[in-house]
C-alpha positions in Angstrom: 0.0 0.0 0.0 1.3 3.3 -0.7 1.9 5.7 2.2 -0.4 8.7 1.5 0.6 12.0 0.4 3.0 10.0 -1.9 2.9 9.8 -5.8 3.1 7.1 -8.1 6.4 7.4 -9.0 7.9 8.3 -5.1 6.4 5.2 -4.4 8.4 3.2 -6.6 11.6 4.7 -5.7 11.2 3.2 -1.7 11.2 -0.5 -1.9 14.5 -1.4 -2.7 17.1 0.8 -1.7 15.2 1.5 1.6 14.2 -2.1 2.2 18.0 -2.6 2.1 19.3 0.3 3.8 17.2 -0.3 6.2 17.6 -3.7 6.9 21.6 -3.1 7.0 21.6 -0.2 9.7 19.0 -0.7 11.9 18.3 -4.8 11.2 22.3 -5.8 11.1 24.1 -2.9 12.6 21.9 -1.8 15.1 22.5 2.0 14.2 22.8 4.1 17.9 22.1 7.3 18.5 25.1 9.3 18.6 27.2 7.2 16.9 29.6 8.2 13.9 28.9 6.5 10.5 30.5 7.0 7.1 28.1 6.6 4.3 30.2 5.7 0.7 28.6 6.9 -2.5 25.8 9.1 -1.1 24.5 10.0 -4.6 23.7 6.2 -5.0 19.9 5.1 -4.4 20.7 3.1 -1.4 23.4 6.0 -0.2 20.5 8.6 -0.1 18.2 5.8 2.1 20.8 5.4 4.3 21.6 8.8 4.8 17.8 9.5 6.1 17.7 6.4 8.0 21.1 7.1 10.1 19.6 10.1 11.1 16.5 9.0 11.8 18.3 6.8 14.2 20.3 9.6 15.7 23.4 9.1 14.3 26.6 11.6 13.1 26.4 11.1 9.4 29.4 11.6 7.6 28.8 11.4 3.5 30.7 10.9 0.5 30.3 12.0 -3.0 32.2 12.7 -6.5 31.3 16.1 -6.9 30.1 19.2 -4.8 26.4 18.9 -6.1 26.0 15.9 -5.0 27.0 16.6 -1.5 25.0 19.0 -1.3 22.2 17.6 -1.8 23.6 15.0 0.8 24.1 17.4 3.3 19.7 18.9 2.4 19.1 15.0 3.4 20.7 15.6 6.8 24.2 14.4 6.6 26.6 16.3 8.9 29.8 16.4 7.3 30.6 16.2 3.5 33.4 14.6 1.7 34.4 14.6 -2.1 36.3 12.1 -2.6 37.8 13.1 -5.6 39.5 15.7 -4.0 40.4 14.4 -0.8 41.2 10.9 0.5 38.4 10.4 2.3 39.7 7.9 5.1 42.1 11.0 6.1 39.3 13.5 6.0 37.5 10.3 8.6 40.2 10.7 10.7 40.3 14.5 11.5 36.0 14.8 11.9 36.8 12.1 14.3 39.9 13.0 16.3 41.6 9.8 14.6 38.9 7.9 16.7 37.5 6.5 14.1 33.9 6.0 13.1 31.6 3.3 14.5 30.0 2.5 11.4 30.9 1.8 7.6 27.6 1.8 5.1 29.9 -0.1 2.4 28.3 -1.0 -0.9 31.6 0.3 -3.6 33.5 -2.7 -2.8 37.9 -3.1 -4.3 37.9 0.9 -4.8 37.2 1.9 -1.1 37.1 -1.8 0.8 40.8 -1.3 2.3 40.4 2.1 3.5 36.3 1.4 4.7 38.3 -0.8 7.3 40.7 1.3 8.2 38.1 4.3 9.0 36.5 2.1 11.3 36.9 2.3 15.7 38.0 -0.6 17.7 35.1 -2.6 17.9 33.6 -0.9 14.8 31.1 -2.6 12.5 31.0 -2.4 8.3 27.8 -3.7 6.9 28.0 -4.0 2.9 25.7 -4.9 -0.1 27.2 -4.3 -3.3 30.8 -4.6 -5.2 30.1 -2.1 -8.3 33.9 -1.3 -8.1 35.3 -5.0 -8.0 34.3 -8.0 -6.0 38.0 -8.8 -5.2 39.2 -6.8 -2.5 42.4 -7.2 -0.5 41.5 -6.9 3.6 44.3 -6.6 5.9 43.0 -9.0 8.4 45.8 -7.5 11.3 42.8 -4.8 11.4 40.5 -7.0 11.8 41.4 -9.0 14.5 43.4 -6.5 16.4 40.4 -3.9 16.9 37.7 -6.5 17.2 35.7 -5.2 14.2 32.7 -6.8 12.6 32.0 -7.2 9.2 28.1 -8.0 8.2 27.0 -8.7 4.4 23.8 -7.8 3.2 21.5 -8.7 0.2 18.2 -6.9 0.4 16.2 -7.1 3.7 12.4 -8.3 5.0 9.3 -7.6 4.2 8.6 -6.9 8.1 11.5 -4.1 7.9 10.1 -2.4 5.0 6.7 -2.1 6.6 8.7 -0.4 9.4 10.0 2.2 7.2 6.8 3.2 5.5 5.2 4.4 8.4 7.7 7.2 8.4 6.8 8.2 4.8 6.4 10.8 3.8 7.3 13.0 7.3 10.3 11.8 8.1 11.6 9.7 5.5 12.0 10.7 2.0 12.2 8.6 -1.4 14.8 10.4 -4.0 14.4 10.5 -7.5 16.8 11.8 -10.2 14.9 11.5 -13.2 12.0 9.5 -14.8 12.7 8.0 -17.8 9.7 6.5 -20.3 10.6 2.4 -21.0 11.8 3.3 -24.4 14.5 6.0 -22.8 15.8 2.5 -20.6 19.5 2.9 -22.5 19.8 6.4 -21.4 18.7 5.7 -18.3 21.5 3.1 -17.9 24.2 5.6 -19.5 23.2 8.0 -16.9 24.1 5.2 -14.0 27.3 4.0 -16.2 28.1 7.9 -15.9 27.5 8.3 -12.2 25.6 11.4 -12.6 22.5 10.0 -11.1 21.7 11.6 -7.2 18.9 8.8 -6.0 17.1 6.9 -8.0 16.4 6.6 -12.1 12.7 5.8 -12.7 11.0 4.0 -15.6 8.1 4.4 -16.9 5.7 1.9 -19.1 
């Protein structure tokens, strides 16, 4: 059932991303308020979900993007601290927002690009929780950080049916869905250039 004061279209930008960004943080992770979490690729779908979620929870959000637009509109989703990672290595940038702490949470879905340094940003006793690979399924993982700080690693593939009921009852107030750009069927090779580009921020809908 779509929640009310939502449109066609918003409604069919929800299900997935925030079935499994919400099943990551607050089903695997357990997501705390006041905790630190860095969100990879917050122009993706499931990057803007989890932004909202994480602070839904009452969590320290710190986002990353490739360009300034896109954190931007990041940062109008409620993330507290902005990175572009194309002009600064964003596991440094971790570091000084958290006074080389560390943050408690990774929201990993980039995979070989960013998997070395998503551990390395993490606390002792820190948790990653990932979904996707769309840089590389092959990662190498220093397991010396693993052990040593205690840190758990949870994989994810979509979430429950229970935990997406959960979310809908804070559409639309308090929970958002994000589309980039509606595309009719036909348009459905643009649509994918426009992913293959990385210029999306949210979701690409299509229309029959």
């Amino acid at each position: 059932m779509i929640p009310e004061g939502l449109s066609f279209d918003e409604a069919a930008a929800i299900p997935l991303v925030f079935l499994t960004a919400w099943h990551m943080l607050v089903e695997q992770v357990k997501v705390q308020p006041g905790e630190a979490i860095l969100i990879l690729a917050a122009g993706s779908g499931v990057g803007s979900a989890a932004i909202q979620i994480a602070r839904l929870f009452g969590a320290r959000v710190i986002a990353t993007a490739s360009t300034d637009e896109k954190l931007q509109k990041a940062g109008e989703l409620g993330a507290d601290e902005l990175i572009n990672y194309t002009d600064k290595d964003f596991l440094e940038e971790v570091k000084r927002l958290t006074n080389k702490r560390g943050v408690d949470i990774v929201f990993e879905h980039v995979g070989k690009s960013t998997w070395e340094n998503s551990i390395k940003a993490l606390k002792k006793g820190g948790r990653l929780v990932t979904c996707g690979a769309t840089t590389g399924y092959d990662p190498t993982t220093d397991l010396r950080y693993v052990f040593s700080k205690a840190l758990k690693i949870f994989g994810n593939f979509m979430g429950r049916k229970e935990g997406l009921k959960r979310a809908l009852q804070f559409f639309p107030e308090k929970l958002k869905p994000v589309i980039d750009t509606s595309f009719p069927l036909q348009d459905a090779a643009k649509a994918h250039q426009r992913l293959m580009n990385r210029e999306q921020f949210g979701k690409l809908i299509l229309k029959p």
